[in-house]
C-alpha atoms as one frame of an Amber mdcrd trajectory, in Angstrom:
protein
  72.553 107.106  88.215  69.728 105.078  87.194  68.240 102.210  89.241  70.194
  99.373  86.854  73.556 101.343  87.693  72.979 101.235  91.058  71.427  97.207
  90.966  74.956  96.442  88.929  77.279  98.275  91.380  75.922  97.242  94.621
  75.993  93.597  92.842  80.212  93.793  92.227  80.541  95.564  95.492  78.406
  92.509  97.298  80.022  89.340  95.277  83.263  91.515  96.116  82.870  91.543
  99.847  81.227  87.912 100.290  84.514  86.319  98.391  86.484  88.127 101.148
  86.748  85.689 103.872  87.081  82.347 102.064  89.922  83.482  99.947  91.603
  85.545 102.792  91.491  82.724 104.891  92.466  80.380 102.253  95.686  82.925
 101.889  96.166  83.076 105.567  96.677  79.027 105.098  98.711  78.899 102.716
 101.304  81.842 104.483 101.060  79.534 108.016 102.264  76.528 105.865  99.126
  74.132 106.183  99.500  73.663 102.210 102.802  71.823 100.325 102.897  70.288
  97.283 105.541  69.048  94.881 105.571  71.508  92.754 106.814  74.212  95.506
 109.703  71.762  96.351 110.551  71.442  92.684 110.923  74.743  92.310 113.071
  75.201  95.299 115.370  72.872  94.132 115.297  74.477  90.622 116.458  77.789
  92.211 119.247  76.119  93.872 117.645  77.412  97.028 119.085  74.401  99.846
 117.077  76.003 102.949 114.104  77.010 101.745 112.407  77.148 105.888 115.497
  79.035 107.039 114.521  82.551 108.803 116.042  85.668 106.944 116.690  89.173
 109.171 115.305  92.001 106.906 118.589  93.273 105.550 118.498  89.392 104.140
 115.052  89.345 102.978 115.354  92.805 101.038 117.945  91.465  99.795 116.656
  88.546  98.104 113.484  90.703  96.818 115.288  93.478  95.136 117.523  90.005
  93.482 114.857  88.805  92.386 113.506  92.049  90.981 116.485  92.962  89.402
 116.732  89.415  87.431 113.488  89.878  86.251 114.117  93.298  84.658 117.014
  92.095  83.274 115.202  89.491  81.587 112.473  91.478  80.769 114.903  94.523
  78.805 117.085  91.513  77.194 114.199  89.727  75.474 112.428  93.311  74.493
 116.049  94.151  72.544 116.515  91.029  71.239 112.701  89.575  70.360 112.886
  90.033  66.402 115.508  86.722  66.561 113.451  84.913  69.036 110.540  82.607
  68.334 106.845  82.622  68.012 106.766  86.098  65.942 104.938  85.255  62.891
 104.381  88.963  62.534 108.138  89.932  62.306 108.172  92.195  65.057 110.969
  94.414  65.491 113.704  94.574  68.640 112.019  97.554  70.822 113.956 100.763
  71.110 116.623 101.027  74.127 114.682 103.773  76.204 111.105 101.871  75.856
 112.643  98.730  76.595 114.025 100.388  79.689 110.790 101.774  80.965 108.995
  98.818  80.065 111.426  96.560  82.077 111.003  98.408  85.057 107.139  99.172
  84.607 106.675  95.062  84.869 109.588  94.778  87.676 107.868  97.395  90.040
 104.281  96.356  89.202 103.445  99.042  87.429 102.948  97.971  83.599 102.860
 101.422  82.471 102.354 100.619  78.463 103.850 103.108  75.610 103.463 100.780
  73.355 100.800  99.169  71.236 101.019  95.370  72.607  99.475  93.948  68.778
 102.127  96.212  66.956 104.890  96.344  69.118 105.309  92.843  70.728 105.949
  89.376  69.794 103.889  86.042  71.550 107.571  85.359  72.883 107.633  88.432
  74.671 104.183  88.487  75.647 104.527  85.475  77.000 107.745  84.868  78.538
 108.852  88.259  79.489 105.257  90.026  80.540 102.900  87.580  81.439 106.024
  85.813  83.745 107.174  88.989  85.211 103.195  90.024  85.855 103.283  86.630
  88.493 106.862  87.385  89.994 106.212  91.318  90.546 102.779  90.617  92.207
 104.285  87.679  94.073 107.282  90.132  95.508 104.219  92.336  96.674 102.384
  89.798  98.141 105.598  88.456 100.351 106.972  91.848 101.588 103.008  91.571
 103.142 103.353  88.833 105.272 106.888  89.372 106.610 105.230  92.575 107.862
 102.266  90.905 109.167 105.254  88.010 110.843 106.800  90.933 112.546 103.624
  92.573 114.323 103.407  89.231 116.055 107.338  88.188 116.572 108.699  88.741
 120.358 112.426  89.807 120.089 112.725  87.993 116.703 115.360  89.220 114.299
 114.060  87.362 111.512 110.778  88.175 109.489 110.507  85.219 107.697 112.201
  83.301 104.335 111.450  85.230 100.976 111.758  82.572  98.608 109.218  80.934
 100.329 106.028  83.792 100.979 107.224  84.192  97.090 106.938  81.212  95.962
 103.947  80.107  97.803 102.319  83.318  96.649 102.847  82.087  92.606 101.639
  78.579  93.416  99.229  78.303  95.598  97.444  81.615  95.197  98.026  83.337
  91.390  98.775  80.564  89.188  95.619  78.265  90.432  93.538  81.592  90.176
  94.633  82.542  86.794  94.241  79.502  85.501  90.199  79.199  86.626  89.764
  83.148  85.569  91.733  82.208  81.896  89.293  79.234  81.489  86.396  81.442
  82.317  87.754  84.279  79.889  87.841  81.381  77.029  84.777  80.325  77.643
  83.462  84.121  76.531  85.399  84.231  73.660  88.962  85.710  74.650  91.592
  84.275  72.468  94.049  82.159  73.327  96.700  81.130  70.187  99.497  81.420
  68.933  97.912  82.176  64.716  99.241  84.564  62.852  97.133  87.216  62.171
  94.586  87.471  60.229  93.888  89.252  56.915  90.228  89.937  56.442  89.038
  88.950  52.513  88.531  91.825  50.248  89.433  94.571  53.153  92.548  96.600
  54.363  91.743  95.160  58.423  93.749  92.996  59.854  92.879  91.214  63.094
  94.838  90.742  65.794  95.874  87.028  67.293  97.359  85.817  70.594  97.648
  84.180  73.799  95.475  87.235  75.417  93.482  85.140  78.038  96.039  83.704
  79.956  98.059  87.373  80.075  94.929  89.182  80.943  94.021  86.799  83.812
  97.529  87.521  85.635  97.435  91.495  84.665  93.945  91.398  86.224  94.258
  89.406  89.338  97.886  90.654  90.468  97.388  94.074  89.985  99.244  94.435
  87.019  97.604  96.402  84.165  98.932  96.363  80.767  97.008  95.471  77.836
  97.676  92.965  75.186  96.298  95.150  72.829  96.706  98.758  72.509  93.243
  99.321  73.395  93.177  97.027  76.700  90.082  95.558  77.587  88.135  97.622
  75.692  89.146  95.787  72.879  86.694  92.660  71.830  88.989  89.919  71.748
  90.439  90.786  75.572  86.688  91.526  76.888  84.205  90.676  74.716  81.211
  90.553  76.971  79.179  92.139  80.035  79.996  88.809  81.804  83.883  88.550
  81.109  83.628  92.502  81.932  82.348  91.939  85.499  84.846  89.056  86.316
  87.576  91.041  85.219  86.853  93.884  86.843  86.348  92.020  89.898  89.648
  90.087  89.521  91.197  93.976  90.080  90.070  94.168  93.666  89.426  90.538
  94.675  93.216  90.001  96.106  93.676  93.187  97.676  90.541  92.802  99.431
  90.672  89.254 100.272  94.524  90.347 101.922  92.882  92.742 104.184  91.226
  89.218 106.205  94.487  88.007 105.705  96.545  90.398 107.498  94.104  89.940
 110.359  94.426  85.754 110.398  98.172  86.680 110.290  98.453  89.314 113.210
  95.754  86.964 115.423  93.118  89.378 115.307  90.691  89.624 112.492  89.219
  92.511 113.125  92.291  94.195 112.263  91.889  93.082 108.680  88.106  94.257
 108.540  89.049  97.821 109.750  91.267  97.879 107.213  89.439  97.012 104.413
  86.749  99.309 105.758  88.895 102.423 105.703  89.515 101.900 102.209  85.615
 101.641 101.558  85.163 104.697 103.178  87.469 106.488 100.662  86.644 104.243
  97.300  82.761 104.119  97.718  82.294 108.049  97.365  84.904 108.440  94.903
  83.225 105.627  92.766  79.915 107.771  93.204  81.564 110.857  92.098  82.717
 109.301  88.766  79.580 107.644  87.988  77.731 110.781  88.531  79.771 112.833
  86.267  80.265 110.354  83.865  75.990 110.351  83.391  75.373 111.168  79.661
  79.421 110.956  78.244  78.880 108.147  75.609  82.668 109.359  74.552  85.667
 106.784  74.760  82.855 103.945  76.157  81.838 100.776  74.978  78.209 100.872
  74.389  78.428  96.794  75.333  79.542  97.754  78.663  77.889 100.629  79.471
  78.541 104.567  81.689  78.439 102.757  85.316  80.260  99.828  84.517  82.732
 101.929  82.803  83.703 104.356  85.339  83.157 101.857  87.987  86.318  99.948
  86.164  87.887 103.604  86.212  87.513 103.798  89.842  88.829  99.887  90.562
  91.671 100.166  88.031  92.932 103.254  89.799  91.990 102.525  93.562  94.313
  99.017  92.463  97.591  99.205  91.398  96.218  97.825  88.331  96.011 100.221
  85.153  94.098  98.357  82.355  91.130 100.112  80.966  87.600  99.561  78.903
  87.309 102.641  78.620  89.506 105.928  77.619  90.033 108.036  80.636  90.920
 110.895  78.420  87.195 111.278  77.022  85.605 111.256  80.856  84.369 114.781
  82.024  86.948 116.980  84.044  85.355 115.821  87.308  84.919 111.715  85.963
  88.606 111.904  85.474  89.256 113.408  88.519  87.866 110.810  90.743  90.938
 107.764  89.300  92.885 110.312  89.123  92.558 111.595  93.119  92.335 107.693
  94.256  95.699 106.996  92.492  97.676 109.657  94.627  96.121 108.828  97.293
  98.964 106.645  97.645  97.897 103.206  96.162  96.675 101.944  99.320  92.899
 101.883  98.871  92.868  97.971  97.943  96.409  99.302  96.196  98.359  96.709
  94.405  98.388  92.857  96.000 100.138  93.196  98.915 101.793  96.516  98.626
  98.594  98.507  98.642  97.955  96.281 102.259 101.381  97.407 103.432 100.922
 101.157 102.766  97.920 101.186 104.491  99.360  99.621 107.609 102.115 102.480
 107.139  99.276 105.024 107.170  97.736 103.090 110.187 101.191 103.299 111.977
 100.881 107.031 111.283  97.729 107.581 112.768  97.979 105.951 116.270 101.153
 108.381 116.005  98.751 111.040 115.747  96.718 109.553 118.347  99.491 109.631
 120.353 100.399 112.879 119.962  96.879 113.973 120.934  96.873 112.425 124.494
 100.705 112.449 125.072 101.347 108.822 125.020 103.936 106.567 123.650 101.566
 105.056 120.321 101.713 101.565 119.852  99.950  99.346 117.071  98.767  95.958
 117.831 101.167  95.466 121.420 104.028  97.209 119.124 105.698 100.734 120.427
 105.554 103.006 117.345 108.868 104.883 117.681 111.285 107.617 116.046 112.241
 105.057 113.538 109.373 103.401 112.660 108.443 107.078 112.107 111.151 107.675
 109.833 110.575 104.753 107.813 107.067 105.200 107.290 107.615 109.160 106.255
 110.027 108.270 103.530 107.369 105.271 102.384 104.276 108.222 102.349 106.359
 110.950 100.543 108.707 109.307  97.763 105.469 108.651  95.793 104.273 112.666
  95.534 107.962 113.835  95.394 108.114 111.592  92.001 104.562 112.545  91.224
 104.822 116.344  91.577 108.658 116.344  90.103 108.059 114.127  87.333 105.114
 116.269  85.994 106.921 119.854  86.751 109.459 118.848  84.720 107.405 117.485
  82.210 105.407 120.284  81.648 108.603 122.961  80.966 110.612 121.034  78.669
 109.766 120.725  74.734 109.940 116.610  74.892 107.924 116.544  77.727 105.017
 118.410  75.658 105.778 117.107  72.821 103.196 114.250  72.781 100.526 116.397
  74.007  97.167 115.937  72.301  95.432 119.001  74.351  96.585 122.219  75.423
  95.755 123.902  78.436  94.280 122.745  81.901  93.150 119.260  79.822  96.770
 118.836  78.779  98.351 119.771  81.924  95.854 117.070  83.476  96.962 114.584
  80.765 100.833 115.126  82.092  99.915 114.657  85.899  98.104 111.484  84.673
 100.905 109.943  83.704 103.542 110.876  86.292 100.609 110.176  89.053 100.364
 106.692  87.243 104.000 105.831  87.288 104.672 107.457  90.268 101.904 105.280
  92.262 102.640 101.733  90.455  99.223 101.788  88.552 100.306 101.906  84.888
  96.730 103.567  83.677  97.139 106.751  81.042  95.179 109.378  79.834  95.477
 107.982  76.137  95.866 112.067  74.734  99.206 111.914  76.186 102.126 110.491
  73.656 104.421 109.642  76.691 106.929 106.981  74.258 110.230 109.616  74.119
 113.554 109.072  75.935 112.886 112.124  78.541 109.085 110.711  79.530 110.190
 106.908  79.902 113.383 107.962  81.570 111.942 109.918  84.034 108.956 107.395
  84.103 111.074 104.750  84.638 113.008 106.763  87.653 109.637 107.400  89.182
 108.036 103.457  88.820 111.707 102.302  90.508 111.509 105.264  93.245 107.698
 104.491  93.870 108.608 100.780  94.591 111.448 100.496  96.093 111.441 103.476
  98.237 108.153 102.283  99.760 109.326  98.991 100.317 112.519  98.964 101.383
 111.508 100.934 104.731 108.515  99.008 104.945 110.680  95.813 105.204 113.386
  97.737 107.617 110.177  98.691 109.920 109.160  94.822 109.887 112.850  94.190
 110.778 112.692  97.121 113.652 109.325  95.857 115.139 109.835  91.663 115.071
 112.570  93.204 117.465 110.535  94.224 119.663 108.372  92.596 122.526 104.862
  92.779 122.540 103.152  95.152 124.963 100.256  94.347 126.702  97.418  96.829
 125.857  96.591  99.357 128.964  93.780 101.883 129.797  95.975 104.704 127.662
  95.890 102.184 124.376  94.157 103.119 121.261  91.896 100.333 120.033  92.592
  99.564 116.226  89.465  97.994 115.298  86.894 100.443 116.365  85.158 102.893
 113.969  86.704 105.749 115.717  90.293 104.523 114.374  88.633 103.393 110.668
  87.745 107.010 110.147  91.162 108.585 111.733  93.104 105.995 109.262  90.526
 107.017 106.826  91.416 110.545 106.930  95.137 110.380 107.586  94.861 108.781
 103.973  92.638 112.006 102.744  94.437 114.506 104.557  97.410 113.660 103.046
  96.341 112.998  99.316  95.106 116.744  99.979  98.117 118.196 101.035 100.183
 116.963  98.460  97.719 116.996  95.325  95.234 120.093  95.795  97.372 122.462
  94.399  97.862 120.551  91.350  94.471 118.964  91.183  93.550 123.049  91.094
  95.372 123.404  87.431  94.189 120.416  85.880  90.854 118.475  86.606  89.598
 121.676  88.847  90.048 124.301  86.431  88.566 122.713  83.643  85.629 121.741
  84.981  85.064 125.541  86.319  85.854 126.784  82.588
């Protein structure tokens, strides 16, 4: 890595950490109630929603999120089956097929935006629009509330409630991602992303056509909540989604800026801020070295990069869009070096919880912290507690269903894959390089990031059925038991921290959580990692 690699890295990683207290405590606000406007109001009374301040047990509040998950997927497969009769298609585009539809629907429902599809060829401005860009706010907005009501619990006494899920939603999509979007889509215009509604254009004397759209205001959400998903096939390494260095640094920043900004957050929430910074640390410590890693072995591949953008910033996007439940691109992962690909592709099954996705990557790392002051525990034979909270057989339970669904999708997805005709049938490469392409994908859908090695045709019913099973599995099954822990410890009372207690602030516990995160990433990937990425770079 050359000196102006290094300059432009440390400068994202520095405008990334000083934007982390004033938005985190700006989000810490709005979750405590000190902001109301009419709009929130409006909307409660569009929703029919009569009590919007009244206290929901967790049973009630999962029950709200995975209704107004389901709605949305709904919504989303409808309009997909159904866009060549709807509006704003000057192109004519065709209903999409049932089983693309389906994975689609649930790859914007669970926040992963997995994309089979060619957005310019495939998909209408309607559905752009009003079933993508709309489900990108509502799916990050889910994320972002199942956060809090876990935060709420860690500082409840004998509460059965963890809060009202209409409202952490709502005041997510108002107060924090639309206002957001709409200063990142005005900056995005201002370098030249398109925003319209034109048909497309047919260049004079010439077989190209160009591509039109409402791109900036999609790519601002798909950035900023974590969402992925391109609105053209080649994401934002495509000119008219990121046309220069400058709209290429604020969009790659708008990846991490949320999840990073939670992590102060959390610790506003729970009372103690330096809760939120040894969070945020413990991810550093695994996405700094990682991001190394795929800079260094990215040095001198000029293949599947934008020459505008450059090797750092392109692998450093790698490394963000992967660390992030995110999943868009300016670059194609497929043409990095065995060990550059190796680097996204270790950070995504590391579970999604370095940064992660807004608000669920937060909550899986406070799963993995629960897990470590169990190990703690363990170690000097007491009863582990986390911030005045006794970690017991349940909250164990529920946190090793949240850390293993992901790899049991991952690792079952991809064997699957990998013996049946269909599953290999879109297979550009043979070998360890194609069995790396397959993992890929299932580690993508089966962590919520929605990233692909582009070599891999992955649009046939057995891929986006079992893609689909994995995105709903990797969501839901995380979750769910992180909302019945919340439930479990706003039950309990708070227990005042003794000689025997193990401080969660300190460096000792940042590099315990740190390598409770590693250590299991290893267990579960190594093997497989040894087929793929490994063995082709020892060829």
């Amino acid at each position: 890595m050359n000196s102006n690699e290094l300059v432009q890295v440390v400068l994202y990683l520095a405008v990334l950490l000083a934007l982390v207290k004033p938005l985190g405590a700006y989000m810490a606000q709005v979750y405590n109630g000190r902001w109301e406007i009419g709009l929130e109001r409006w909307i409660y009374r569009l929703g029919g929603i009569t009590q919007p301040g009244a206290p929901m047990t967790w049973t009630s509040y999962s029950g709200a999120f995975l209704a107004s998950n389901l709605v949305g997927l709904v919504l989303v497969y409808a309009m997909l089956r159904v866009q060549h009769v709807l509006p704003w298609n000057p192109e004519g585009m065709g209903a999409v097929a049932p089983h693309t539809a389906f994975n689609i629907a649930v790859s914007f429902a669970s926040n992963t935006n997995w994309q089979n599809y060619g957005g310019e060829a495939a998909l209408s401005y309607f559905t752009q629009m009003l079933a993508l860009t709309v489900q990108n706010f509502l799916s990050a907005a889910s994320g972002m509330a199942l956060l809090v009501a876990l935060a709420r619990s860690l500082t409840s006494r004998n509460a059965r409630e963890i809060g009202n899920y209409w409202v952490d939603f709502v005041r997510s999509i108002v107060y924090i991602l639309l206002p957001l979007s709409v200063l990142l889509a005005a900056m995005l215009v201002s370098q030249g992303v398109i925003q319209n509604l034109d048909s497309y254009v047919k260049v004079a004397d010439s077989k190209q056509v160009l591509p039109m759209g409402p791109a900036a205001s999609q790519v601002a959400i798909k950035q900023l909540g974590t969402n992925g998903g391109g609105f053209f096939n080649t994401n934002s390494a495509h000119p008219f989604e990121n046309p220069t260095p400058f709209s290429n640094f604020v969009e790659c920043l708008a990846i991490l800026l949320i999840p990073a900004a939670l992590c102060y957050t959390f610790g506003c929430l729970v009372n103690d801020k330096r809760q939120g910074w040894a969070l945020l640390a413990a991810m550093l410590i695994l996405f700094v070295p990682l991001l190394m890693v795929g800079i260094s072995a990215e040095q001198g591949n000029w293949e599947g990069k934008e020459v505008r953008f450059g090797i750092a910033n392109s692998a450093l996007w790698a490394a963000a869009t992967t660390a992030a439940s995110n999943g868009s691109v300016n670059a194609m992962h497929d043409s990095f070096t065995a060990i550059g690909g190796l680097a996204p592709l270790f950070l995504m099954q590391l579970g999604e919880v370095v940064f992660g996705g807004v608000g669920s990557g937060l909550y899986g790392m406070v799963v993995f912290a629960i897990i470590a002051v169990f190990l703690a525990g363990l170690m000097v034979g007491r009863t582990p507690e986390y911030l005045g909270k006794k970690i017991e057989a349940f909250e164990m339970k529920m946190a090793s269903i949240a850390i293993l669904a992901p790899p049991l999708c991952v690792l079952a997805g991809t064997a699957i894959a990998v013996v049946t005709p269909m599953g290999v049938s879109g297979l550009a490469n043979r070998g360890a390089h194609g069995f790396s392409e397959i993992l890929y994908a299932f580690s993508s859908m089966g962590n919520n990031n929605g990233s692909a090695f582009a070599g891999y045709g992955a649009d046939n019913p057995l891929v986006n059925f079992m893609g689909g099973i994995a995105m709903l599995v990797a969501r839901y099954w995380v979750a769910l038991p992180v909302l019945a822990m919340a439930g479990s410890l706003a039950a309990k009372k708070t227990v005042p921290a003794g000689p025997g207690t193990l401080p969660t602030h300190t460096p000792l516990f940042v590099i315990l959580l740190a390598g409770a995160v590693l250590i299991v990433g290893a267990l579960a990937f190594i093997p497989a990692l040894a087929l793929g990425p490994i063995a082709e770079a020892l060829k």
